[in-house]
N, C-alpha and C positions, 0 to 999 in steps of 0.2 A: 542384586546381581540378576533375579530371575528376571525383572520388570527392565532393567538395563538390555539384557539381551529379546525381548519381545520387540522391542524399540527398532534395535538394531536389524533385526529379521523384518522387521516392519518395512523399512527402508530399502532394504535389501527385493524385496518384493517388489515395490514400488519400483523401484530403478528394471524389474524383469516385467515390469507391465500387468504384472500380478494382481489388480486391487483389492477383490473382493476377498483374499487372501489377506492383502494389507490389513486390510478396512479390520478383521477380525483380532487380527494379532494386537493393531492398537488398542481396540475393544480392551481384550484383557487385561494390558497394563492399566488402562484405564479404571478397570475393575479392582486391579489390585489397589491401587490408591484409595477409591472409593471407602475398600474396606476399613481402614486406616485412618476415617474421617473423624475428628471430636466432632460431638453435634453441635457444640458451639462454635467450631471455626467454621459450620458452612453457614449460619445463621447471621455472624459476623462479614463471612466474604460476601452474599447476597446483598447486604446491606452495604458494601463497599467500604465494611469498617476492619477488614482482614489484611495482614502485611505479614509474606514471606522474604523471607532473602534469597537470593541467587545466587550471594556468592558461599551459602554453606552448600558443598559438593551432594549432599543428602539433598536438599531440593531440586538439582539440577535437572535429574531423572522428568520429575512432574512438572516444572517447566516445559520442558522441550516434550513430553505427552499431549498436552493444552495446545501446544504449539499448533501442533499438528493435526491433534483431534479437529479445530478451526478449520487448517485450508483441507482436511477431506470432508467436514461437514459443507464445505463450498462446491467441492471436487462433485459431490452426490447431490448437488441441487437444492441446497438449505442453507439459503443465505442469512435467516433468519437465528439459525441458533448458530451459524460460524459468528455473526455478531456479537452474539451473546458470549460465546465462549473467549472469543478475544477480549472482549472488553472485563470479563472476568479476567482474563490472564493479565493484562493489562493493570488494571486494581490490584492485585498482589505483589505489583513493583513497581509503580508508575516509569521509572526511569527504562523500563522495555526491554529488558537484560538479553530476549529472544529475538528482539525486535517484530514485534507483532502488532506493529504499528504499519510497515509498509505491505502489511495485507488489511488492515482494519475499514481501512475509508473505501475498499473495494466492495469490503461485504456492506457496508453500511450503503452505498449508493446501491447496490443490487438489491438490497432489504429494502430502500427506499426509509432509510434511517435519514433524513439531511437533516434536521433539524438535532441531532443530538451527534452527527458528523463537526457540523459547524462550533457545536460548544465544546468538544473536544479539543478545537482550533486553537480556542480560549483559552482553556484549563490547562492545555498539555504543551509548554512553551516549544520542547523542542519539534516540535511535527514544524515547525517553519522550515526548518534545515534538512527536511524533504521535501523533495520537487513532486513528488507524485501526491500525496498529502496534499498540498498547495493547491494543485491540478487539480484531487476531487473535490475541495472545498467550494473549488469556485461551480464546479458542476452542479453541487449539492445545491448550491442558490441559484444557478440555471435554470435546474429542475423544478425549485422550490419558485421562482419565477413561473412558469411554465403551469404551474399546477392552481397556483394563485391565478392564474387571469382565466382557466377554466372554471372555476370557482366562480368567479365574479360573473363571467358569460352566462353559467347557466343559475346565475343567483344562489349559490348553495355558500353554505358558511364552508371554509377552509376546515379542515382537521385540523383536534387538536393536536400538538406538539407531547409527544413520548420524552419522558427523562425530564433532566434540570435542565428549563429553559435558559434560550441562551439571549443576550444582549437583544438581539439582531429580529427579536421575535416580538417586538414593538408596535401593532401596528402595520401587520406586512400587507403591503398593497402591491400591486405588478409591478408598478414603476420603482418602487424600491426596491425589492429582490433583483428588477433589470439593473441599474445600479450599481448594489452592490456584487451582481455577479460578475458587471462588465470590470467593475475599478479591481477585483480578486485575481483574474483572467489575467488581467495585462501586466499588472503586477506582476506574477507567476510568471509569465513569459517570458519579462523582461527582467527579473532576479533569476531564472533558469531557460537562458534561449537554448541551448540543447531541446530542451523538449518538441520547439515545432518539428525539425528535420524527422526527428525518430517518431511524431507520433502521424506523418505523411507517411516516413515509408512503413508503417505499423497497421496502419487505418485504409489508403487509400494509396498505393504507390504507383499504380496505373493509371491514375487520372494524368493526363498533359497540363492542366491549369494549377493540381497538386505538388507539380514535381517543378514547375516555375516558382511556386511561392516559397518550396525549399532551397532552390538554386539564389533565389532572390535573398532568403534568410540566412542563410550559410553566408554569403558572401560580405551579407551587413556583418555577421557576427566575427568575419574573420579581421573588420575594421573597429571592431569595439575595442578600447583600452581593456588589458589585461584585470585591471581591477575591479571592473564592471561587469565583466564574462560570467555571469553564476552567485553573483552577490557571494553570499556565506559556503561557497562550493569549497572553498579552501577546509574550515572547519569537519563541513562534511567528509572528506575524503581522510581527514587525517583522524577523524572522532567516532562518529558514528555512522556512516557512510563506511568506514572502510570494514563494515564488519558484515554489510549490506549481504542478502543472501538470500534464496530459493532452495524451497524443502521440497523440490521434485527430484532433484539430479543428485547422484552421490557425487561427492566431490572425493580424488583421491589423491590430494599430494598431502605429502608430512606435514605436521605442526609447524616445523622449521620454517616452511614455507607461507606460513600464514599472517604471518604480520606479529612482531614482539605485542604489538599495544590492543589483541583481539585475542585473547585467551580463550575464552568463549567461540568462536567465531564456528567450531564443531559442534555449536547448539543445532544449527542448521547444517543447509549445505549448499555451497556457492555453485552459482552456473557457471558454465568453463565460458572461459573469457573469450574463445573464439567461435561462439557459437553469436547470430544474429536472433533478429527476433523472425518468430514463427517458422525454428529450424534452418532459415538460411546461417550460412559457414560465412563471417567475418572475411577482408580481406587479409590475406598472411602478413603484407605488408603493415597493416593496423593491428593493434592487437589492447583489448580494452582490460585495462587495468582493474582487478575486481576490488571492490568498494573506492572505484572513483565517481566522481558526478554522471560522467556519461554510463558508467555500470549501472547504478542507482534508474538513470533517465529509461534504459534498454530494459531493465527490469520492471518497472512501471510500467510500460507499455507492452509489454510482453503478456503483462495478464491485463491492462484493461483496453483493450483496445476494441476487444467486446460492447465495453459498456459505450465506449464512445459512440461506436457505431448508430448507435441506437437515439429517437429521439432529439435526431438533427444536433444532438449536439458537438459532432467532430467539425458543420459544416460551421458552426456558430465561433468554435477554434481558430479554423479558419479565416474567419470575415475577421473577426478582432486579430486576429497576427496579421492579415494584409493592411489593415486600418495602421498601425502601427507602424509598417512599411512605409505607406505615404507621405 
């Protein structure tokens, strides 16, 4: 109850703009867990050979701690151990019961993790039936593009690869990471075209030649057969999508209101559906259903649209969505 309520305050803080406040209260629950460690479960989890449950109510607590501890280790400028922490919480249920999988590929591109991003892609089947997932994979080999052909310009051997290497790491030459970053790209695009509209007005919504390519994409998409609109979007929305959620905002309707098949779903806490990205207010008329595709798309691009920015690669977005167009 004591670590229940830390949690609760924690959040509560957070929602009043509080953090350094937060940042503390988590601390402790954090601490209390700590105390409570066998020396062999942390020996075992390290080693990625530890497995808790999420559905006994007694772990739920230290789930949703992990959770969170992540996105304020991100919050405070340490992308590096919000990695580590997720991918720890992650190893203790592969199936993601917190879902901490739709902040994981965020810190891992701002870690500059891609090479153990990508093998995740592999390993972990369901990250396909996220858009935003998809989206950093393919960045991941952008970048990983991008780094290879400095490498090569100024003669230096590439880094080696962190973690279980993955398939893809064969071998890597520019033209290959170009490749395979471009075939990941359009794929993504094209099993989730949602994503160009919202990562234009996310990224760049004041450009005239930005706001053409969205007007041009909206209008292909509104000719697309229904079956084709989001590939596995259906899955998403009714499985694990509809549970889709942001630990910034306190969310305050009843359980009732939550969806029968997301019992969990008060691990975190869902953004209100009428809010836009970067605080613009939704039109009244629209109103985004939370854990559907476009929730999912809006929430992706709500926190990375940072990363996009950066590194040419939102323009690189762009030139493969207009290529596509033609």
């Amino acid at each position: 109850g004591h670590v229940v309520a830390l949690l609760q305050l924690h959040q509560i803080e957070m929602h009043n703009g509080r953090f350094e406040a937060a940042t503390v209260l988590l601390e402790r629950a954090l601490y209390a867990f700590e105390l409570n460690f066998h020396p062999s479960f942390v020996q075992k989890w390290l080693r990625g050979e530890a497995s808790m449950s999420y559905s006994s109510p007694v772990n739920q607590p230290f789930f949703r701690a992990l959770h969170l501890h992540a996105v304020s280790l991100d919050r405070r400028g340490c992308p590096q151990a919000a990695f580590g922490a997720a991918t720890l919480l992650v190893s203790l249920q592969p199936s993601d019961p917190t879902f901490a999988l739709m902040w994981l590929d965020l810190f891992a591109l701002k870690a500059e993790r891609f090479d153990e991003l990508i093998n995740m892609s592999e390993t972990l089947p369901r990250t396909s039936n996220l858009p935003g997932f998809c989206l950093s994979v393919a960045l991941a080999m952008h970048r990983l593009h991008q780094k290879t052909g400095e490498s090569e310009r100024n003669h230096e051997p590439l880094p080696a690869s962190k973690g279980k290497p993955s398939k893809h790491f064969a071998k890597p030459t520019t033209t290959q990471w170009g490749v395979r970053a471009t075939q990941a790209l359009r794929h993504t695009l094209l099993t989730f075209p949602e994503l160009v509209p919202a990562a234009i007005e996310a990224c760049e919504s004041s450009s005239p030649s930005a706001k053409l390519l969205s007007a041009r994409w909206r209008s292909r998409l509104l000719e697309m057969p229904k079956t084709l609109k989001g590939g596995t979007a259906a899955s998403i929305a009714s499985g694990a999508g509809a549970c889709a959620a942001d630990s910034n905002v306190i969310e305050g309707r009843d359980d009732d209101d939550r969806g029968n098949d997301c019992g969990d779903r008060d691990v975190l806490d869902g953004i209100d559906s009428g809010d836009g990205l970067d605080g613009c207010t939704a039109s009244s008329s629209h109103r985004v259903v939370n854990g559907s595709l476009e929730h999912l798309v809006l929430i992706y691009w709500e926190r990375a649209s940072d990363v996009w920015a950066s590194n040419q690669a939102f323009s690189w977005l762009q030139d493969e969505a207009a290529k596509l167009l033609a």
